[in-house]
C-alpha positions in Angstrom: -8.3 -17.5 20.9 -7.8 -18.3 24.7 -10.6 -17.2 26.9 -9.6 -14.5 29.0 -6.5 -13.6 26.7 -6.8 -10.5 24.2 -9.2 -9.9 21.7 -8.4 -9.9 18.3 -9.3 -7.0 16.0 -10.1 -7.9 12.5 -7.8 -6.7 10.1 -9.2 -4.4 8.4 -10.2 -2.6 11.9 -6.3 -2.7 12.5 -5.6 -1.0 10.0 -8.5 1.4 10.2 -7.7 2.2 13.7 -4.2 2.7 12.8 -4.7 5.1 9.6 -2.4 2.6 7.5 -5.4 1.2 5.2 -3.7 2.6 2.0 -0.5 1.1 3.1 -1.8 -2.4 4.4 -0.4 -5.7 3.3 -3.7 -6.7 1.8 -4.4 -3.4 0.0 -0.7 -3.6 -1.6 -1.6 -7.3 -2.8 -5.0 -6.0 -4.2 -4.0 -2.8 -5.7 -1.1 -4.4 -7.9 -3.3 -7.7 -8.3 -3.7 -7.9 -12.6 -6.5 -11.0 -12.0 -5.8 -12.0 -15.8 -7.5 -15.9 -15.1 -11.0 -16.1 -14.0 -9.4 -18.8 -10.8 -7.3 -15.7 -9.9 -10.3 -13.5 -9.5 -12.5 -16.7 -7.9 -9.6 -16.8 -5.3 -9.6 -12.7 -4.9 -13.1 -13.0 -4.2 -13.0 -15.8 -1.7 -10.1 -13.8 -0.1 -12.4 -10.2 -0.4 -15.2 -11.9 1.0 -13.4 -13.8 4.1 -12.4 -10.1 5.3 -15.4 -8.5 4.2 -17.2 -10.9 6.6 -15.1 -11.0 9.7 -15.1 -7.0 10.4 -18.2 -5.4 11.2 -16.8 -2.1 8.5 -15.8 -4.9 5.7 -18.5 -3.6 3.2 -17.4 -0.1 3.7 -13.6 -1.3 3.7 -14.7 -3.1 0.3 -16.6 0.3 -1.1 -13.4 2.3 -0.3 -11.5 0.1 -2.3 -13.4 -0.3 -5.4 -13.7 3.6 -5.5 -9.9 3.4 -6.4 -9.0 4.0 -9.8 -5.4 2.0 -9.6 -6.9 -1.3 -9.5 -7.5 -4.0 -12.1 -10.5 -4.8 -13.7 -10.4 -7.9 -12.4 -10.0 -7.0 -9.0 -13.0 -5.1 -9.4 -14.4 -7.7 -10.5 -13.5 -9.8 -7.7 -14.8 -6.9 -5.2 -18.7 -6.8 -6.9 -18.1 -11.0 -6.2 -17.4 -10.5 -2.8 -20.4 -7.4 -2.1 -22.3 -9.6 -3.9 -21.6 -12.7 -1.7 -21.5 -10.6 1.1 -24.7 -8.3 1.2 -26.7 -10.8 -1.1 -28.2 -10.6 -4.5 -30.9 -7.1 -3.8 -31.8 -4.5 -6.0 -31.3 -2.0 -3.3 -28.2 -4.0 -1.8 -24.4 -2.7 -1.5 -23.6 -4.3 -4.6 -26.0 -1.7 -6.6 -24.0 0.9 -4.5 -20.7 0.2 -6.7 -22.4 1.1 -10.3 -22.6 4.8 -8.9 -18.7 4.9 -7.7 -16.1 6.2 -9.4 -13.9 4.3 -11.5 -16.6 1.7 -12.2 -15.5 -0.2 -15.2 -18.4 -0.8 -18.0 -17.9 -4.7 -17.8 -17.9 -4.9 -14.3 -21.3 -2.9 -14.1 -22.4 -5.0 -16.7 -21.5 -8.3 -14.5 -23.1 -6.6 -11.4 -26.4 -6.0 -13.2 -26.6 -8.9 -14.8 -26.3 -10.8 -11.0 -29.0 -8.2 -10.0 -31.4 -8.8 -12.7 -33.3 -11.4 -11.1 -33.0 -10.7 -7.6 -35.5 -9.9 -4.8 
């Protein structure tokens, strides 16, 4: 970025801003994502947590899209990696915040308790 020239938005504040979330390029990927291979969901997480960090409303974003009940397991997976990378390893944390959501599969809660076991 050029100083002086224009600011750039994240994305995920883009899309906010434009009321296309649901219809975003990166939502389409992650929505139809089947994450079958653990390097798949590595890389979904890397990619979840890149975004998550660069908007100030990426955990939020991140909350809104694990609440969806069209995703993979995997992906879900890949979104408690990225809270979890994200937020950090707390027994209060954002990450705890996803076993109460909808749609949260049994395997995935079991993962994120299991990160949260020995924490704080």
């Amino acid at each position: 970025m050029r100083r002086g020239g224009p600011t750039l938005q994240p994305p995920c504040a883009r899309w906010w801003a434009a009321g296309a979330l649901p219809s975003s390029p990166l939502a389409a990927i992650v929505s139809r994502w089947p994450a079958p291979r653990r390097s798949t969901r590595t890389w979904a997480a890397t990619l979840l947590t890149g975004v998550g960090r660069r908007d100030s409303e990426g955990l939020d974003w991140l909350d809104w899209l694990f609440a969806r009940t069209d995703l993979a397991p995997g992906i879900k997976y890949a979104i408690a990696d990225a809270v979890l990378d994200i937020d950090g390893r707390r027994r209060e944390g954002r990450a705890a915040g996803l076993l109460a959501l909808p749609g949260c599969p049994d395997d995935v809660a079991d993962h994120i308790r299991n990160e949260l076991r020995h924490c704080d």
